[in-house]
C-alpha positions as a printed NumPy array, in Angstrom:
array([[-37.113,  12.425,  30.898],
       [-33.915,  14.402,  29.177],
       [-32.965,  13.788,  25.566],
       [-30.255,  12.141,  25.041],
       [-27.337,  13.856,  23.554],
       [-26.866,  13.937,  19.51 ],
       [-23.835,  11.987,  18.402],
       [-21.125,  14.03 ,  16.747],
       [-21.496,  14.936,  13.108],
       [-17.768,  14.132,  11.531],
       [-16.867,  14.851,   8.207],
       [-14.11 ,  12.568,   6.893],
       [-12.119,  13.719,   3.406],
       [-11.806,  10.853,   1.471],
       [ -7.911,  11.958,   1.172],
       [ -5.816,  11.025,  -2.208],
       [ -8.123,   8.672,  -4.445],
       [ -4.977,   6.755,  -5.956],
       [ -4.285,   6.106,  -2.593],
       [ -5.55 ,   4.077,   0.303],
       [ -7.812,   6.979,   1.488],
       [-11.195,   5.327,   0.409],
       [-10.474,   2.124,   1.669],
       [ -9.066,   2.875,   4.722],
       [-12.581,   5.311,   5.109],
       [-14.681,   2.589,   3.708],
       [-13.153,  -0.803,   6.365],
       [-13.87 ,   2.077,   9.11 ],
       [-17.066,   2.305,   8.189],
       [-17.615,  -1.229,   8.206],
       [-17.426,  -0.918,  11.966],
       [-20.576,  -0.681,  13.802],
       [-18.733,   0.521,  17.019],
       [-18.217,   3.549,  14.931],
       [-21.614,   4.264,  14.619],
       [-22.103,   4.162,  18.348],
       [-20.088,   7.155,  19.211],
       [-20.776,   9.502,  16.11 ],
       [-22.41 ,  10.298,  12.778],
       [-19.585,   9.778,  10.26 ],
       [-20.084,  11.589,   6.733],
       [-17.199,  11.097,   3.884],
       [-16.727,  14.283,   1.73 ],
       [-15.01 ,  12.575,  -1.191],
       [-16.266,  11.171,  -4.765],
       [-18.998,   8.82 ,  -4.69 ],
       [-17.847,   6.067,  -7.268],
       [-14.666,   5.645,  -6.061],
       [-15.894,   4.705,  -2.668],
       [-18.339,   2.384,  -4.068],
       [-14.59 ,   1.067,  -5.914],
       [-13.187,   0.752,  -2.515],
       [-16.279,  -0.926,  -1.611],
       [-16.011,  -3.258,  -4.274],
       [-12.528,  -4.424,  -4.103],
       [-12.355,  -4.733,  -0.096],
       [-15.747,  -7.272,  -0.811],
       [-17.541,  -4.814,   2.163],
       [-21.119,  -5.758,   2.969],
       [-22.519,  -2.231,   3.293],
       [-23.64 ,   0.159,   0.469],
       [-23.047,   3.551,  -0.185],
       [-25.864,   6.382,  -0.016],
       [-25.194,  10.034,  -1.923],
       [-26.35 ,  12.863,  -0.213],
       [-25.475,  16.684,  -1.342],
       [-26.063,  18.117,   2.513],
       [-24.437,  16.827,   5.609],
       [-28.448,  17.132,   7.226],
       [-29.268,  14.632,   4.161],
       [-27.255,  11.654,   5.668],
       [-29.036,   8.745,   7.14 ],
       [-26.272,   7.833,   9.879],
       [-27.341,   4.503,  10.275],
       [-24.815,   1.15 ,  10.338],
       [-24.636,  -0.876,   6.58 ],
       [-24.559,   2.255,   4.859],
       [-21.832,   4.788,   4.095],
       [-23.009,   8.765,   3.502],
       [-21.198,  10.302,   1.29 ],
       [-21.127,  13.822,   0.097],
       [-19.958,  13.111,  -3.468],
       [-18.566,  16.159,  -5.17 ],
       [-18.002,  14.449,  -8.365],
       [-14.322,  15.307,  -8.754],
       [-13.436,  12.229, -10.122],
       [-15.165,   9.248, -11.991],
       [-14.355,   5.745, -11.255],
       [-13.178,   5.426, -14.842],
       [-10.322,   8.534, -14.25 ],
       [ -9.485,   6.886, -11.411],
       [ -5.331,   6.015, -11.133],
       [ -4.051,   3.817,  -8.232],
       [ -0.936,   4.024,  -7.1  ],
       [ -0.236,   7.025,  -9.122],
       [  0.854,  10.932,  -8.518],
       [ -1.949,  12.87 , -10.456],
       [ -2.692,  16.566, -10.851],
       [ -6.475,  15.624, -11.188],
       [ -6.524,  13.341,  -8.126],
       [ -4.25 ,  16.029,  -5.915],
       [ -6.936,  18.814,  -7.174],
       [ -9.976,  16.545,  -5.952],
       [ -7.939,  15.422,  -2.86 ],
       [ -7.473,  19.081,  -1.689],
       [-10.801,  20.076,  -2.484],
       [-12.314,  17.718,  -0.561],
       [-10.488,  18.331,   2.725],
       [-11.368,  22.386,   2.191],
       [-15.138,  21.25 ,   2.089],
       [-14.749,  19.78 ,   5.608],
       [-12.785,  23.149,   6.714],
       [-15.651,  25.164,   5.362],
       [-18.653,  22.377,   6.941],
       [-16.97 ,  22.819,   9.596],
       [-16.594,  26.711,  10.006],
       [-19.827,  27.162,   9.507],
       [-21.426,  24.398,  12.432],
       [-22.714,  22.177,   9.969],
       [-20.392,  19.253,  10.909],
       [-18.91 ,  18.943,  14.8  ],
       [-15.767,  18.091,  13.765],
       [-13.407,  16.939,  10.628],
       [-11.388,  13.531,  10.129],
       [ -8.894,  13.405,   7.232],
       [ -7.38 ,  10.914,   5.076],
       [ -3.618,  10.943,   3.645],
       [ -3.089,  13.354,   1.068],
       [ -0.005,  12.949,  -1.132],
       [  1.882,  16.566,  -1.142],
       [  3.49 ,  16.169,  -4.818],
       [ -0.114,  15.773,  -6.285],
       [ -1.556,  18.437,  -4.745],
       [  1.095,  20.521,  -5.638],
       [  1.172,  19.276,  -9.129],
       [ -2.101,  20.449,  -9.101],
       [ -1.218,  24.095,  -8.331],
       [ -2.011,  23.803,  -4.335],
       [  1.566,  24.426,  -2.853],
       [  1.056,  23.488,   0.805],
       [  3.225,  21.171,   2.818],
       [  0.501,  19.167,   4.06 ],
       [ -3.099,  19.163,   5.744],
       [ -2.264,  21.152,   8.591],
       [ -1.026,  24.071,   6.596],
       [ -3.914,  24.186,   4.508],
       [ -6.342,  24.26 ,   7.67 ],
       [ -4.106,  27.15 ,   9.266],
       [ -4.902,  29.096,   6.152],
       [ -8.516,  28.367,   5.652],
       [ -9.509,  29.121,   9.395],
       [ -7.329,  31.822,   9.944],
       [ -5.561,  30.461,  12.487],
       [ -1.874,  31.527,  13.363],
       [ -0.841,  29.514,  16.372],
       [ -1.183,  25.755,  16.13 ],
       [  0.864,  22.955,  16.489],
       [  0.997,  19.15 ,  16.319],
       [ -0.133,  16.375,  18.926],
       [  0.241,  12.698,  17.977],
       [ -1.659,  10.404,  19.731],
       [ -1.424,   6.54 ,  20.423],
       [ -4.152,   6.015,  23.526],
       [ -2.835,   7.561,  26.675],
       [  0.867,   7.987,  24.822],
       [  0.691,  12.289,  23.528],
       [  3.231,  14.512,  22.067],
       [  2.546,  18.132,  21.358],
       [  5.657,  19.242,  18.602],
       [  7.375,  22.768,  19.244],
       [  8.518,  22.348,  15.649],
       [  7.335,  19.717,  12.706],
       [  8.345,  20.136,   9.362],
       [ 11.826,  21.965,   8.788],
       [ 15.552,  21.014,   8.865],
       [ 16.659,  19.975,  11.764],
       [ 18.977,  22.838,  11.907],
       [ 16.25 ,  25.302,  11.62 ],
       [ 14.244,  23.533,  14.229],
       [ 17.014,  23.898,  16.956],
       [ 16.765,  27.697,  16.193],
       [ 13.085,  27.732,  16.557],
       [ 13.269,  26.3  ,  20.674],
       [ 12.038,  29.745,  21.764],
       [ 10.385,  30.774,  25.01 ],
       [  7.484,  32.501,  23.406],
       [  6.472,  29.517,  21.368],
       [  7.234,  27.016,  23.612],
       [  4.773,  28.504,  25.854],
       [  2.356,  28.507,  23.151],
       [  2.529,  24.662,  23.057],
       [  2.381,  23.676,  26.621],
       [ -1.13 ,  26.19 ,  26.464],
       [ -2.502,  24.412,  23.81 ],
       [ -1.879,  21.141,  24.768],
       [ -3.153,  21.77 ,  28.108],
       [ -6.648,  22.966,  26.11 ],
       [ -6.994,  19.647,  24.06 ],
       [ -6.395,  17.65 ,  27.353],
       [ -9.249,  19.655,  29.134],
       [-11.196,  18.872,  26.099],
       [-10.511,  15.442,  26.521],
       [-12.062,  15.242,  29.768],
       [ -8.648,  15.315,  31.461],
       [ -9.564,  17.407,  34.971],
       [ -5.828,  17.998,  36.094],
       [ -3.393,  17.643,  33.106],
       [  0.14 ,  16.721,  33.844],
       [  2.843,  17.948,  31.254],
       [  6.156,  16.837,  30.46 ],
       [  8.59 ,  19.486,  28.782],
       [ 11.122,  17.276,  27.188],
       [ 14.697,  19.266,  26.938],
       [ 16.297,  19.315,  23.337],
       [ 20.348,  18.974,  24.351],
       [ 21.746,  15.846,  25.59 ],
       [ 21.136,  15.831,  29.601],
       [ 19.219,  19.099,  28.905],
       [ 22.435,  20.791,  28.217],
       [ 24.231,  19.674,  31.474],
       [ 24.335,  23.072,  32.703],
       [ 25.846,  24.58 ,  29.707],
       [ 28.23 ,  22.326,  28.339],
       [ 26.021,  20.611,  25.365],
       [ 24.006,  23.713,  24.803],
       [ 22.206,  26.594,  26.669],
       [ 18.555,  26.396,  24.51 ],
       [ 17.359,  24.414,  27.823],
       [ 18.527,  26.936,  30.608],
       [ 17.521,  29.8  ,  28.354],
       [ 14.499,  28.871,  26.46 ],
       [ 13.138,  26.239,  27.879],
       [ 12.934,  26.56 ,  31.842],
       [ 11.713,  30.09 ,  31.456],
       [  8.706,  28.823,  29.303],
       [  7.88 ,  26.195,  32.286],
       [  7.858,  28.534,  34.727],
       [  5.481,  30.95 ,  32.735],
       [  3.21 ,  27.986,  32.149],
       [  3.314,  27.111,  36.277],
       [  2.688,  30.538,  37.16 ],
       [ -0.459,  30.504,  34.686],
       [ -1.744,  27.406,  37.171],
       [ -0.624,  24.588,  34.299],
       [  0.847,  21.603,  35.646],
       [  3.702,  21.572,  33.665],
       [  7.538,  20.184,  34.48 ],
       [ 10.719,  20.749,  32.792],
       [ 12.927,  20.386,  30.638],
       [ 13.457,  16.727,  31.03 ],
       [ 16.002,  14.289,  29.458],
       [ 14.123,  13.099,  26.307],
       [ 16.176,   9.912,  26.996],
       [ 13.575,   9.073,  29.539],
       [ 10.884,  11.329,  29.818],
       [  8.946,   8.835,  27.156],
       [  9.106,   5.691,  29.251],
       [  7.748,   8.128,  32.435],
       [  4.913,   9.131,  30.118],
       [  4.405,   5.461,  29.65 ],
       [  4.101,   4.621,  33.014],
       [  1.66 ,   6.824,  34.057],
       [  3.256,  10.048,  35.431],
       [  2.262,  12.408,  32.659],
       [ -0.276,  12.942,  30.176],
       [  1.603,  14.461,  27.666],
       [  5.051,  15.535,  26.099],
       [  5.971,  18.785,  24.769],
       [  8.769,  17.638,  22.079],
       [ 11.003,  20.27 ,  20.423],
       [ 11.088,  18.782,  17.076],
       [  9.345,  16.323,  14.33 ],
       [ 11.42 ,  13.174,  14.884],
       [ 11.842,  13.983,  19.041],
       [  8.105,  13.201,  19.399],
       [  7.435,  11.01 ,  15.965],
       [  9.852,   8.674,  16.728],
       [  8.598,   6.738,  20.091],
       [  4.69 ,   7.445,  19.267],
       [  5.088,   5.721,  16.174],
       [  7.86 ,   2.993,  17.522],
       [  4.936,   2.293,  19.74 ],
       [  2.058,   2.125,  17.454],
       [  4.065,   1.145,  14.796],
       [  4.787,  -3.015,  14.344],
       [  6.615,  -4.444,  11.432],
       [  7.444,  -7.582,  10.631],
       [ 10.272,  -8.336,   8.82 ],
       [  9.392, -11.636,   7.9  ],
       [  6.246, -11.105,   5.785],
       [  7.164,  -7.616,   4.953],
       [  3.906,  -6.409,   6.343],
       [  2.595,  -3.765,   8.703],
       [  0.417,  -5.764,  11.631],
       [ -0.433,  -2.501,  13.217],
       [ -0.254,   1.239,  12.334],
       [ -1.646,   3.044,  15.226],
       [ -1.689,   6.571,  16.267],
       [ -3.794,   9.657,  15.648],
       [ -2.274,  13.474,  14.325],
       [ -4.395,  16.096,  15.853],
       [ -3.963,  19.765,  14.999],
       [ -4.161,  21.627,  18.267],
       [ -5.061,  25.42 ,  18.228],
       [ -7.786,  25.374,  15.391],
       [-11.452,  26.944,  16.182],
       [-12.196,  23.495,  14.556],
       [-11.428,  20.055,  15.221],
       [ -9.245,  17.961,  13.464],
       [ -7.5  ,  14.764,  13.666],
       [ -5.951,  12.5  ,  10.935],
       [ -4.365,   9.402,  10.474],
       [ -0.625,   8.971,  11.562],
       [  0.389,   7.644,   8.429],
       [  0.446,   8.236,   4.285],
       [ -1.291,   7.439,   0.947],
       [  0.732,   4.149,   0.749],
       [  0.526,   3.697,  -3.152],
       [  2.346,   0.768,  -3.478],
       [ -0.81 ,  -0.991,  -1.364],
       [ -3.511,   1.122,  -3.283],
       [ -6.303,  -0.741,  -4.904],
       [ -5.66 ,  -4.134,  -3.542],
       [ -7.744,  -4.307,  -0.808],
       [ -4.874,  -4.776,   2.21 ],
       [ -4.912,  -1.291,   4.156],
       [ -5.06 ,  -1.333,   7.859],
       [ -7.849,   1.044,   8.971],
       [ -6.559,   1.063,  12.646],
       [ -5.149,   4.598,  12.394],
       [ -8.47 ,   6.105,  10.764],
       [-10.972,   4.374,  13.314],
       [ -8.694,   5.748,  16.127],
       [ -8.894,   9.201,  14.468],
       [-12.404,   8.537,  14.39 ],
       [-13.014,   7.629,  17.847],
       [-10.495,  10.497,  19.057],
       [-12.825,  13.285,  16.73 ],
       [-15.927,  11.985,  18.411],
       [-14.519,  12.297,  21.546],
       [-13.397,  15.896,  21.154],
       [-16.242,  17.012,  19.291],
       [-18.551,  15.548,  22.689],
       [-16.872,  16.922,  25.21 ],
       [-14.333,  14.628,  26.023],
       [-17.338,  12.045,  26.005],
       [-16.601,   8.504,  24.826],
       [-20.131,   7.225,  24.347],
       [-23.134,   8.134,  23.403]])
């Protein structure tokens, strides 16, 4: 009789303490389901999850453990790694803090370096907020910066994630000037091979990829711009040549609602908001009325790492810190998503 497969080991950084990071961590955790697919460690501060704990009224208890192989991995109780960073009594909601940006940032390098060295199968992270960390001397623009430094790793890129709905961003964070001038064959090409990776990973056998054009009617020929004709078409037809099933450049206007229906399984977008924008007005859903977020779904994944990583699609939300009223929808998808990448594309266990 085989042995079954072991679950995944994730480590999850806690993210920003004044923010929404533990709880968000902590109401995950609170799902058995989650415990199904993986073995979910938090690298973070011990009493400020048992805070989160506390102020959510969560009927599980924490358990300290200074080794990933000292976890227990069992539903009703939440591992932590505590690095004692930060005491409950230091602790500042809702606030920008040099002390809570150093602790933030040295929690997510403790899952890069878990990670690098095959203790842990794969690393979840919560927001960070980008002023404390760099308050705090740490002068990155975000998570996936920091990872490209700490693994080494030169070509990666964005996917965002919301179920079957996946963009894969030629460009993220820059002006939108800049990011016209950065639609270039080379890295284009880069993209469409790394998102046609993560899909294999996924268990995907034959991905389809859409290559979404970055003029108005892809450039009509010329006449709104020639990044499409130039850049862009030549990139596709490396990527078919190379046996990837990949077609373009396609109207952004519509190549979404094709995705949507079924005909691809992912979109390369040329820039942050081209791909942000219908991902998140998809997992996204505000209501006016109440002022209140019923659902923030969606998962960030940074493709092209010799590690895995996925994130939640959304901030530190201060102005919700502390009070018990974070949706953990986008961590338990980034969850479920690191489980599956870390098994093989494997969705239970």
């Amino acid at each position: 009789m085989s042995t079954p497969p072991k679950k995944p080991l994730l480590g999850i950084s806690m993210g920003d303490p004044g923010g929404i990071g533990p709880e968000i961590c902590a109401k995950a955790l609170s799902d058995p389901d989650i415990y199904r697919i993986c073995r979910p460690l938090v690298v973070g501060d011990g009493e400020v999850m048992a805070e989160a704990i506390r102020f959510c009224r969560l009927p599980v208890s924490i358990h300290l453990c200074d080794q990933p192989e000292a976890g227990r991995y069992v539903f009703g109780t939440i591992d932590v790694l505590d690095l004692k960073n930060l005491a409950a009594g230091r602790l500042r909601h809702k606030q920008v803090t040099a002390e809570q940006g150093r602790a933030a940032f040295e929690y997510v390098t403790k899952v890069i370096e878990l990670a690098m060295a095959g203790r842990i199968d794969a690393t979840v992270t919560a927001p960070i907020n980008k002023a404390a960390i760099n308050a705090a001397g740490y002068h990155y623009a975000g998570h996936t910066e920091i990872y490209a430094q700490f693994t080494g790793t030169r070509d990666y890129t964005m996917m965002l994630a919301e179920g079957d709905f996946r963009v894969a961003h030629v460009s993220t964070h820059v002006a939108l000037r800049q990011a016209c001038d950065l639609v270039r064959k080379a890295r284009i090409g880069k993209v469409i091979e790394l998102a046609h990776r993560t899909l294999l990973q996924l268990g995907i056998a034959s991905p389809r990829l859409a290559v979404a054009g970055l003029n108005p009617h892809c450039g009509e020929g010329g006449l709104f711009g020639t990044e499409d004709d130039k850049e862009i078409a030549p990139a596709v037809v490396e990527a078919r040549a190379a046996g990837i099933d990949a077609e373009g450049p396609l109207p952004a206007d519509t190549v979404f609602s094709k995705m949507l229906g079924g005909r691809y399984d992912l979109v390369v977008v040329m820039y942050h908001d081209q791909g942000h924008i219908p991902t998140k007005l998809l997992g996204f859903k505000y209501d006016g009325k109440t002022d209140t977020w019923g659902s923030l779904a969606g998962v960030n994944v940074t493709l092209g790492l010799p590690i895995v990583r996925t994130s939640v699609d959304h901030g530190t939300a201060f102005d919700k810190a502390g009070e018990g009223r974070a949706n953990p929808q986008s961590m338990i998808e980034a969850i479920r998503l690191a489980a599956r990448l870390a098994g093989g594309g494997r969705e239970d266990f």
